[in-house]
C-alpha positions in Angstrom: 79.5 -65.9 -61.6 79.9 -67.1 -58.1 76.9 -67.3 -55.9 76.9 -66.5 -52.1 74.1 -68.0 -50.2 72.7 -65.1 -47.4 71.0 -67.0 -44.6 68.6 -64.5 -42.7 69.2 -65.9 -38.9 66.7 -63.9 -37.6 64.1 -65.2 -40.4 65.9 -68.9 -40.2 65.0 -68.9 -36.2 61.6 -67.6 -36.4 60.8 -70.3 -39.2 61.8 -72.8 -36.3 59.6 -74.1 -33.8 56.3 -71.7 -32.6 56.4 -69.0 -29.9 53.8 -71.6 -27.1 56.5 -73.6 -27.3 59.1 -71.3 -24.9 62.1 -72.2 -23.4 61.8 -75.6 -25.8 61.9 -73.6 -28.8 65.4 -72.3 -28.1 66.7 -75.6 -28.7 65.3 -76.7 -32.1 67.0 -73.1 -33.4 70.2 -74.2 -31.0 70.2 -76.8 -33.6 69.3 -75.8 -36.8 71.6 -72.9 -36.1 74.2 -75.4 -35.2 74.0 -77.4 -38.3 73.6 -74.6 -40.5 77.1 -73.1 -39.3 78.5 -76.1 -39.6 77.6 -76.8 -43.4 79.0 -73.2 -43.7 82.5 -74.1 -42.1 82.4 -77.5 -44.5 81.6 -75.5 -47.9 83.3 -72.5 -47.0 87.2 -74.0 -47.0 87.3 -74.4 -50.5 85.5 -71.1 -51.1 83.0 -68.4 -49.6 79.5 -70.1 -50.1 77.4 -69.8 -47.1 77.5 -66.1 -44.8 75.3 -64.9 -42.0 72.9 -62.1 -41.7 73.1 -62.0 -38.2 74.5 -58.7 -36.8 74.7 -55.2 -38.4 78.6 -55.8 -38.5 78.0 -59.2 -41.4 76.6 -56.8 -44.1 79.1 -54.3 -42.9 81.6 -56.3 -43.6 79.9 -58.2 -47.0 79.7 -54.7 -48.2 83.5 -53.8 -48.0 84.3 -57.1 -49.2 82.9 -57.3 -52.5 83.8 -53.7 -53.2 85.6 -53.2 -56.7 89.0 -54.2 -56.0 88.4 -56.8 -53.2 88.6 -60.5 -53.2 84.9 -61.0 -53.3 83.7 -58.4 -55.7 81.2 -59.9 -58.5 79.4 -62.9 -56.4 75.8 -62.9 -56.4 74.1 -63.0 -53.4 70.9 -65.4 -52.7 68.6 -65.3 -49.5 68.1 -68.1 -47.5 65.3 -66.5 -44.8 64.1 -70.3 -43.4 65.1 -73.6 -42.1 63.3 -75.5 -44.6 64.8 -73.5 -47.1 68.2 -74.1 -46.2 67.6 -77.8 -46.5 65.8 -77.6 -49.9 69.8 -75.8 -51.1 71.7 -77.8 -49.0 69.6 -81.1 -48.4 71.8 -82.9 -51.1 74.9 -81.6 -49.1 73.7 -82.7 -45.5 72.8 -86.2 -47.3 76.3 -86.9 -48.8 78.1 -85.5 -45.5 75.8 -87.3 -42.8 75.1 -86.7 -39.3 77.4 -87.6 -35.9 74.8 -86.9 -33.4 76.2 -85.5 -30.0 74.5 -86.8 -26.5 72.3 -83.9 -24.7 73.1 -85.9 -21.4 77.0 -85.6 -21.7 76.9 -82.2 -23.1 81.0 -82.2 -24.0 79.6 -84.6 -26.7 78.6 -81.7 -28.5 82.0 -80.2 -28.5 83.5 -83.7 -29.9 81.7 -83.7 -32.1 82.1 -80.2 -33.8 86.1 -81.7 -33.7 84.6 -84.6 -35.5 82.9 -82.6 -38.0 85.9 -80.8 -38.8 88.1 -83.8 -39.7 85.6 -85.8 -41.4 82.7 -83.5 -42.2 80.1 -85.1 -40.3 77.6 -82.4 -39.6 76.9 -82.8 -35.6 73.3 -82.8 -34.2 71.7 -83.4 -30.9 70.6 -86.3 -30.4 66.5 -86.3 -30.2 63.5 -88.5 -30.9 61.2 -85.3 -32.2 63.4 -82.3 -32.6 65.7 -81.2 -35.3 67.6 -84.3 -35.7 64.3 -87.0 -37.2 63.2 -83.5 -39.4 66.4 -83.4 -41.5 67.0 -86.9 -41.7 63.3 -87.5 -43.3 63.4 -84.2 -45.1 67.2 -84.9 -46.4 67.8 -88.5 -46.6 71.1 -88.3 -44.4 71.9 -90.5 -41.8 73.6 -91.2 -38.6 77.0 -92.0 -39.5 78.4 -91.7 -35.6 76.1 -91.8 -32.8 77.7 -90.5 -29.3 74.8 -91.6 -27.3 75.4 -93.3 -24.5 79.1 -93.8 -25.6 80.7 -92.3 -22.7 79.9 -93.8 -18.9 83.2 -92.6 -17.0 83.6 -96.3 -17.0 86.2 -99.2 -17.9 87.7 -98.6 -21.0 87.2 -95.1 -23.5 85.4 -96.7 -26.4 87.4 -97.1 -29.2 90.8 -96.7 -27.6 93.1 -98.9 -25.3 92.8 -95.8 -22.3 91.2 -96.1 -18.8 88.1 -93.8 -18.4 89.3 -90.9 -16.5 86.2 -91.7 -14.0 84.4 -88.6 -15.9 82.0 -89.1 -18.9 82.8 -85.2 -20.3 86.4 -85.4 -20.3 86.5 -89.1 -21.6 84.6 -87.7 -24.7 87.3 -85.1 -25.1 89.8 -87.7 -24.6 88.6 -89.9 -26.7 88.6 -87.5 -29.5 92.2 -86.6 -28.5 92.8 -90.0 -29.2 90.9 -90.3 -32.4 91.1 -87.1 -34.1 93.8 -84.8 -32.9 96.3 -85.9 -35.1 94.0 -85.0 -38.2 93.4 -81.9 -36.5 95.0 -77.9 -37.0 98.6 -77.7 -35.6 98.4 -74.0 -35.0 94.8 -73.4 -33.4 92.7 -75.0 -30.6 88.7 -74.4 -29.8 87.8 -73.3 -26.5 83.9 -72.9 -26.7 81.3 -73.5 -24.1 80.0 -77.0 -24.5 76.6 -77.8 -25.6 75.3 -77.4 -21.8 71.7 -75.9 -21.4 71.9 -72.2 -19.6 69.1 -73.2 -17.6 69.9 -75.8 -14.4 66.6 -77.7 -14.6 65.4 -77.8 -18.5 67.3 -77.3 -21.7 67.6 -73.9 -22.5 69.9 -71.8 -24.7 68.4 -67.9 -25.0 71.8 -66.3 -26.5 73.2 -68.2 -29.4 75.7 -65.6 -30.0 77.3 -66.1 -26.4 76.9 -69.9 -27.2 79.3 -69.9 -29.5 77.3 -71.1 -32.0 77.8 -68.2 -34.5 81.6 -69.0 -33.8 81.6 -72.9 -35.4 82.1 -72.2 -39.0 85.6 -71.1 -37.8 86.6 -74.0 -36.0 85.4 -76.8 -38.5 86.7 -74.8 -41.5 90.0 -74.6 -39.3 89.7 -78.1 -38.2 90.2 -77.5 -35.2 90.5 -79.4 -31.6 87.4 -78.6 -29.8 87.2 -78.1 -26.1 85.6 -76.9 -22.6 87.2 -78.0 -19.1 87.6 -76.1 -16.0 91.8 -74.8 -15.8 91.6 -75.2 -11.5 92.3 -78.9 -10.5 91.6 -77.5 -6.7 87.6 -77.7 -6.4 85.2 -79.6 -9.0 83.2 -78.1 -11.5 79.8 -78.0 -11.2 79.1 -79.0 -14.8 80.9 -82.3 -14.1 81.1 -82.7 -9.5 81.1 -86.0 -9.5 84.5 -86.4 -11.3 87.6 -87.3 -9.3 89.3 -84.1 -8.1 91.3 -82.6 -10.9 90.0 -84.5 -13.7 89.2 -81.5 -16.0 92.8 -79.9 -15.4 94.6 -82.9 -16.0 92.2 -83.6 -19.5 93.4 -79.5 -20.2 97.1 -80.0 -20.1 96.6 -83.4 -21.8 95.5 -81.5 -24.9 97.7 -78.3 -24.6 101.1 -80.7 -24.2 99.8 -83.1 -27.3 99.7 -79.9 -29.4 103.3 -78.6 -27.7 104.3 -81.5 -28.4 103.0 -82.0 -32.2 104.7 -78.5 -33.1 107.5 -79.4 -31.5 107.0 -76.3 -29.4 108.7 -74.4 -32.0 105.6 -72.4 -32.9 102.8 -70.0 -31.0 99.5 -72.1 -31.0 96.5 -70.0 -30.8 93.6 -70.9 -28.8 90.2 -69.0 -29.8 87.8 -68.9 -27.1 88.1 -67.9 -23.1 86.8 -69.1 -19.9 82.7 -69.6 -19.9 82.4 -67.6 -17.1 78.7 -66.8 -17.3 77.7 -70.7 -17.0 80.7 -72.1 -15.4 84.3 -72.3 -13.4 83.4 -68.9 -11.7 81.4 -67.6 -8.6 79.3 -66.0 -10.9 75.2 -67.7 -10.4 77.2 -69.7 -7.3 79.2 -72.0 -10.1 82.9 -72.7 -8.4 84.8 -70.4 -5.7 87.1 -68.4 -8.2 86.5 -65.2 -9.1 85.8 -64.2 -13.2 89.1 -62.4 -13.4 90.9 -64.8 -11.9 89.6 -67.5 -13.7 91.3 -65.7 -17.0 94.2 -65.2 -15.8 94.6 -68.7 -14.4 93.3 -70.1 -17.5 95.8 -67.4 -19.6 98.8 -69.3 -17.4 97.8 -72.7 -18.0 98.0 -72.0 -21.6 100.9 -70.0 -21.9 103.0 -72.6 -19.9 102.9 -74.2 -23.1 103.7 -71.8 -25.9 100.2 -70.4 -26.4 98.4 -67.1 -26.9 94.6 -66.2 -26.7 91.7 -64.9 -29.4 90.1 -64.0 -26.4 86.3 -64.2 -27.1 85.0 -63.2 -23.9 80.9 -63.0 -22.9 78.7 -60.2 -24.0 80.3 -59.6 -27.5 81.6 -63.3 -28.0 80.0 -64.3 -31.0 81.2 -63.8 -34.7 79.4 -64.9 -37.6 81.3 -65.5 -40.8 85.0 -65.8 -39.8 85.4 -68.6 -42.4 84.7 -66.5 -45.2 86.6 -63.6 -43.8 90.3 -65.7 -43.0 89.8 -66.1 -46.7 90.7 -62.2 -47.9 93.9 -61.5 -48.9 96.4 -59.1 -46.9 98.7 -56.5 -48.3 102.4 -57.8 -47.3 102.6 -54.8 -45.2 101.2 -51.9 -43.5 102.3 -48.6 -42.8 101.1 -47.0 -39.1 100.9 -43.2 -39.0 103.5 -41.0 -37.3 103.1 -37.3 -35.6 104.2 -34.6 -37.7 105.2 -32.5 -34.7 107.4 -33.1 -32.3 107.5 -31.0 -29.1 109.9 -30.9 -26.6 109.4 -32.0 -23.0 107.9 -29.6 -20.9 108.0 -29.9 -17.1 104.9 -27.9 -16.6 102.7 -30.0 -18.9 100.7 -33.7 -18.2 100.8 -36.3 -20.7 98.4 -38.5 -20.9 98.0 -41.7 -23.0 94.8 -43.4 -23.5 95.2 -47.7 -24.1 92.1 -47.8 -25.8 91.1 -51.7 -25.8 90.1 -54.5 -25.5 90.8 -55.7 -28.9 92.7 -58.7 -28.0 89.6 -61.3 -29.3 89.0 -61.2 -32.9 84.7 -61.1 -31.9 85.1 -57.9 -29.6 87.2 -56.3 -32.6 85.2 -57.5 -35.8 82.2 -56.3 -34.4 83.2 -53.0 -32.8 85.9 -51.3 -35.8 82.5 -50.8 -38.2 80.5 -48.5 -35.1 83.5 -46.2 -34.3 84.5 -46.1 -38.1 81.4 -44.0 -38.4 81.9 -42.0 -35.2 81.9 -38.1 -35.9 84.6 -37.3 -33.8 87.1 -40.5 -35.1 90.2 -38.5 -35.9 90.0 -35.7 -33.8 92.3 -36.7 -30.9 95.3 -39.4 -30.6 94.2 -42.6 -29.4 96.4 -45.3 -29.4 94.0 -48.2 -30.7 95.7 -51.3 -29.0 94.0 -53.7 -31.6 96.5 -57.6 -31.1 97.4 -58.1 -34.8 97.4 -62.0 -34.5 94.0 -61.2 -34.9 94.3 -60.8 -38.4 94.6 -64.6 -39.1 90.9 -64.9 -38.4 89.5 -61.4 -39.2 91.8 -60.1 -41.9 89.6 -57.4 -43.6 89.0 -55.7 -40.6 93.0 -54.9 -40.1 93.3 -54.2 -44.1 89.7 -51.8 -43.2 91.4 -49.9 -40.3 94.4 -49.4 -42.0 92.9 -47.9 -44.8 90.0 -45.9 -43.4 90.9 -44.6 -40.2 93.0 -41.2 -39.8 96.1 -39.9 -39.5 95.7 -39.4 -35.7 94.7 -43.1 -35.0 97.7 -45.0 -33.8 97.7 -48.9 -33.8 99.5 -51.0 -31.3 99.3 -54.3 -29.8 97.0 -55.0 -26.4 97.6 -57.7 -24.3 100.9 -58.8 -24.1 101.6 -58.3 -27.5 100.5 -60.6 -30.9 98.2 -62.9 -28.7 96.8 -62.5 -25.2 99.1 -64.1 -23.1 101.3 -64.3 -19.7 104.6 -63.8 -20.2 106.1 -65.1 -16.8 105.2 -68.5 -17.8 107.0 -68.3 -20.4 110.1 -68.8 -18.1 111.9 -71.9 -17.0 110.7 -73.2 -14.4 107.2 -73.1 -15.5 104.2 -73.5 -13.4 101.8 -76.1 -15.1 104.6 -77.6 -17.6 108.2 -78.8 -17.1 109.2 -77.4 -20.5 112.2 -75.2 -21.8 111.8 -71.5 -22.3 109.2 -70.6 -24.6 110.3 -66.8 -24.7 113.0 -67.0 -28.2 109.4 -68.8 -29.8 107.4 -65.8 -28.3 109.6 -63.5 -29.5 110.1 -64.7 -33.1 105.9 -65.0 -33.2 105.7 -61.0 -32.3 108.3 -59.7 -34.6 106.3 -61.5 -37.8 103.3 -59.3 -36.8 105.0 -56.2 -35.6 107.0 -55.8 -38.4 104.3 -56.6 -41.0 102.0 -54.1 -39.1 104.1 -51.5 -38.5 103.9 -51.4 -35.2 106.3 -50.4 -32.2 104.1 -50.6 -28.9 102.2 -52.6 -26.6 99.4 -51.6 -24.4 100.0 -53.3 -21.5 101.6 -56.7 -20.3 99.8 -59.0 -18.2 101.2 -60.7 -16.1 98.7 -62.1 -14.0 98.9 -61.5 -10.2 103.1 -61.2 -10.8 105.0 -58.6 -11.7 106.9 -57.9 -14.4 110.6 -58.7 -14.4 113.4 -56.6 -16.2 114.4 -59.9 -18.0 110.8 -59.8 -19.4 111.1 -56.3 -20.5 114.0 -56.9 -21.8 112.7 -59.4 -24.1 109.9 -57.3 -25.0 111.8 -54.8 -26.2 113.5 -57.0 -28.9 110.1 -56.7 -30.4 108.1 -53.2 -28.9 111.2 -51.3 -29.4 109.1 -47.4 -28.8 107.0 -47.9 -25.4 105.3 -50.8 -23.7 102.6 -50.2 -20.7 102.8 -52.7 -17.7 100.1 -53.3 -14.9 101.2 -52.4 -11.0 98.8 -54.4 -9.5 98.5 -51.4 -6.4 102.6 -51.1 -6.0 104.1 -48.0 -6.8 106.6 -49.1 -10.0 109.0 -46.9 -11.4 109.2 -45.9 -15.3 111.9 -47.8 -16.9 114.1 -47.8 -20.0 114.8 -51.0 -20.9 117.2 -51.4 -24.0 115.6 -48.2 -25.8 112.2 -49.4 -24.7 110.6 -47.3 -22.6 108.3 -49.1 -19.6 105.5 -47.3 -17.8 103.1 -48.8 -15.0 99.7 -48.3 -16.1 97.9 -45.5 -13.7 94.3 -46.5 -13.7 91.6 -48.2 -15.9 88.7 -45.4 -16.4 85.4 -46.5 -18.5 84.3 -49.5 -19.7 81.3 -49.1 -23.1 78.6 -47.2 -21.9 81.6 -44.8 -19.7 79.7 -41.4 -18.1 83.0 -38.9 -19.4 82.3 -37.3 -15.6 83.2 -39.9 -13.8 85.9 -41.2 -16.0 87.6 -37.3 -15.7 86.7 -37.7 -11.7 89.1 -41.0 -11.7 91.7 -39.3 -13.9 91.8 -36.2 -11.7 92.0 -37.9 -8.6 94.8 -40.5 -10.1 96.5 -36.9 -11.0 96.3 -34.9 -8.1 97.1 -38.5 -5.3 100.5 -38.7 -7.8 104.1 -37.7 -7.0 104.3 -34.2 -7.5 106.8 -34.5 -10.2 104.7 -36.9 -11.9 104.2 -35.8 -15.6 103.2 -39.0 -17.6 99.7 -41.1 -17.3 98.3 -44.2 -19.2 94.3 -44.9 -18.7 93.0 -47.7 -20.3 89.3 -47.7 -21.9 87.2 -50.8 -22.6 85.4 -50.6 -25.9 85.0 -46.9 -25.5 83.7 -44.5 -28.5 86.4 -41.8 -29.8 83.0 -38.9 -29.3 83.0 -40.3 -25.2 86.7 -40.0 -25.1 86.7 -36.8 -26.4 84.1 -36.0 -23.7 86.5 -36.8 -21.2 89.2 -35.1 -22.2 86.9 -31.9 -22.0 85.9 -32.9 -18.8 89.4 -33.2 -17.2 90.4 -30.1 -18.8 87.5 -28.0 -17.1 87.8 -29.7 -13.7 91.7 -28.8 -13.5 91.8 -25.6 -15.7 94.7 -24.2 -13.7 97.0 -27.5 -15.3 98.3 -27.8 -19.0 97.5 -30.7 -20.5 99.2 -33.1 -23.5 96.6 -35.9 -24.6 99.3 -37.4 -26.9 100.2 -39.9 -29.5 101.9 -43.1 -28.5 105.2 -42.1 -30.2 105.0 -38.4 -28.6 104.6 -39.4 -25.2 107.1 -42.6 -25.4 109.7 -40.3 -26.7 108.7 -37.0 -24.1 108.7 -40.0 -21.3 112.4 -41.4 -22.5 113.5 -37.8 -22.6 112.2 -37.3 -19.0 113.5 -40.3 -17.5 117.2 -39.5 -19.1 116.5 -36.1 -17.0 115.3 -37.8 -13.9 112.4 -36.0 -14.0 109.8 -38.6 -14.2 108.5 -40.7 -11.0 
């Protein structure tokens, strides 16, 4: 019988370090955390041997995954609930592996060398003359096989390569491993994870390991994947780095994101898990940079789809997942069936349709930890909602698309978010590219959607983004070789007209209206006052939701009913209101 080592984090962190030791403490369990996740992304390629207790969503999903009939059904589980304990199973592990420690004063160092780990299974530590790093060394017997300390300068020559230092020690540690490593590394996904920077400016400090990333490691080493944090603006510096010359991190991104163009030949989609570190970096958020956090993602999203990319968008607040190397391991039916109305009603002048886009599922963390909460909600089932949940997804958290598909209801609809299979901009897909010189990526694009559409059934996309452009007709016409039902587009504040595009039908998005914790009467105030400021021949309305409960949608939908009793009301399925929509257009009756 297989065994499946449970580590406690919550027991594993308290065993670290005392409570008079404060802000300190939060980096010895950085550390053992770190190392622990990494052993976990080393053991767990060949098969499921270390998983995390660390969120009410990793025995959620353990549960479901060694029911009878699943691919993990049968192991026996064993606690880990310390540090010490850990080592005492693992020791003989972290001793044949060894150590690369990573430099606390060049805190990219840390991301090198989780890239490091993953193509040669050195387990990556800090750097310290009493924290973690001297306690498992003594208590295992491993040693240093790669030190990174002091190894960058910004200097002369990139150690261990023939470059010029780019005049920056963080990015020459990234280049240097581009130099090194990324040949060894995944051809098909990239790492974008806040480096091992303290969230405190004048002591090391790291109070939220999940929104460190940390949780998020087992993925990338079992992956092996290129590991990576730099700034995507090349017009101010950032303040993790502000002595570099101007442009440095920019110029170090689209190093990396044409090597792996490049190494694909740009004939496939790369994937690049992560998004921008907005909370600690690159943003005006705490005074870090002049660019706003929105911004920042969309610049970063067109940086990276200049070159044939889409996003796993782990943003902060819900950016840590626990566990993905075990769950990339469980097996997918070879293809899905997505539920269809049983009625269909003719258009009715007199009647508003409304769609909800209920998102954001386009990051595999947001997604993994939110489908186990609303597959409990009471009121799951009672009214259409058109989940937009990206299906690339399911490369890193397959059991929760094989979950939905088999657990939610017949009125749950599931389409794609974002752009479509992967968060992504569209527009720079298109000769001539801003940020790359290279062909048109769109026929690759297109190809990458239809391999997920087709598998998942499905026929819609929530919304395009485009950035701060607007959607072409060329675009939607390629869209629709994919999303052949209904696609929603964003406005950006311009008054866009429905379109049928090749049987596709394209609507502007009206209004986003509750994000989580949404109060249902102020989300029915912004639906009636998108309503009644409309055309007066207006019938058809998408509102978008951000991780939003099916009980508070329902909510709203009361609500807008009893503030405009005297109007009849469709809240309909994606396939209904598509169709009623095409229908309406054909009659020009639709604004």
């Amino acid at each position: 019988m297989k065994t499946l080592w449970i580590v406690s984090t919550k027991k594993v962190l308290e065993s670290v370090g005392t409570p008079e030791m404060g802000r300190a403490r939060t980096v010895l369990q950085y550390d053992a955390m770190k190392l622990i996740v990494s052993v976990q992304g080393v053991l767990n390629r060949k098969e499921p041997t270390v998983y995390l207790d660390w969120e009410p969503q990793d025995l959620f999903w353990l549960e479901y995954m060694t029911r009878p009939g699943k691919f993990m059904n049968g192991y026996e589980t064993a606690p880990i609930d310390s540090f010490d304990a850990f080592l005492d199973v693992f020791g003989k592990t972290v001793k044949e592996l060894g150590i690369v420690a990573w430099d606390p004063a060049v805190p990219a160092t840390m991301n090198a060398a989780t890239t490091v780990c993953g193509v040669e299974d050195l387990l990556p530590v800090r750097y310290s003359e009493d924290g973690i790093l001297p306690y498992v060394l003594k208590k295992t017997g491993a040693e240093v096989k790669l030190n990174l300390v002091g190894k960058f300068t910004g200097n002369g020559i990139i150690p261990d390569t023939d470059r010029h230092s780019s005049g920056s020690k963080k990015c020459d540690a990234y280049l240097w491993a581009l130099e090194k490593y990324f040949d060894r590394t995944n051809r098909n996904i990239l790492f974008y994870t806040v480096d091992g920077i303290s969230w405190s400016d004048t002591e090391p400090y790291y109070p939220d390991l999940g929104n460190a990333f940390v949780y998020n490691h087992d993925y990338a080493i079992a992956k092996r994947c290129f590991v990576f944090d730099v700034s995507s603006y090349d017009d101010e510096t950032p303040c993790d780095d502000p002595d570099q010359p101007l442009g440095t991190d920019y110029r170090t991104m689209i190093e990396i994101f044409r090597r792996a163009y490049d190494r694909v030949g740009g004939k496939e989609m790369i994937t690049v898990c992560g998004f921008n570190p907005w909370q600690l970096k690159y943003t005006t958020h705490g005074g870090k940079g002049k660019h706003g956090g929105v911004d920042a993602e969309w610049r970063f999203t067109e940086v990276l789809s200049a070159y044939n990319m889409i996003k796993d968008a782990d943003a902060y607040g819900y950016c840590g997942i626990a566990n993905a190397s075990v769950y990339t391991k469980y097996p997918l039916k070879e293809k899905y069936h997505n539920p269809r109305p049983k009625d269909k009603p003719a258009f009715d002048p007199d009647t508003t349709y409304v769609l909800f886009y209920v998102g954001d599922y386009d990051a595999a963390a947001w997604t993994n930890r939110f489908i186990p909460r609303w597959s409990k909600d009471p009121k799951l089932g009672k009214n259409p909602l058109m989940w937009c949940f990206n299906m690339n997804l399911s490369d890193r958290i397959p059991q929760a698309f094989d979950f939905i598909y088999e657990n939610f209801t017949e009125n749950d609809y599931f389409e794609a978010g974002d752009s479509g299979a992967g968060y992504n901009n569209p527009r720079l897909l298109y000769p001539p590219r801003v940020h790359s010189d290279l062909p048109s990526g769109v026929d690759v694009w297109v190809e990458h959607n239809k391999k997920y559409f087709e598998k998942f059934d499905n026929h819609c996309i929530g919304f395009i983004i485009d950035g701060t452009s607007l959607t072409t007709e060329q675009e939607m016409k390629d869209v629709a070789r994919f999303a052949d039902v209904g696609v929603g587009y964003l406005s950006l504040g311009h008054k866009l007209p429905t379109k049928v595009v090749d049987g596709t039908v394209f609507i502007p998005h009206t209004s986003d209206i509750g994000v989580e914790h949404v109060d249902p009467e102020k989300a029915a105030d912004t639906v009636v006052s998108c309503i009644n400021h409309s055309p007066e021949n207006k019938n058809f309305y998408i509102f978008r939701t951000i991780l939003v409960s099916p009980t508070s949608h329902d909510a709203i939908i009361e609500k807008v009913k009893e503030k405009m009793p005297e109007r009849k009301f469709c809240f309909a399925d994606p396939y209904t209101f598509f169709r009623l929509a095409k229908e309406a257009k054909e009659k020009d009756l639709i604004f």
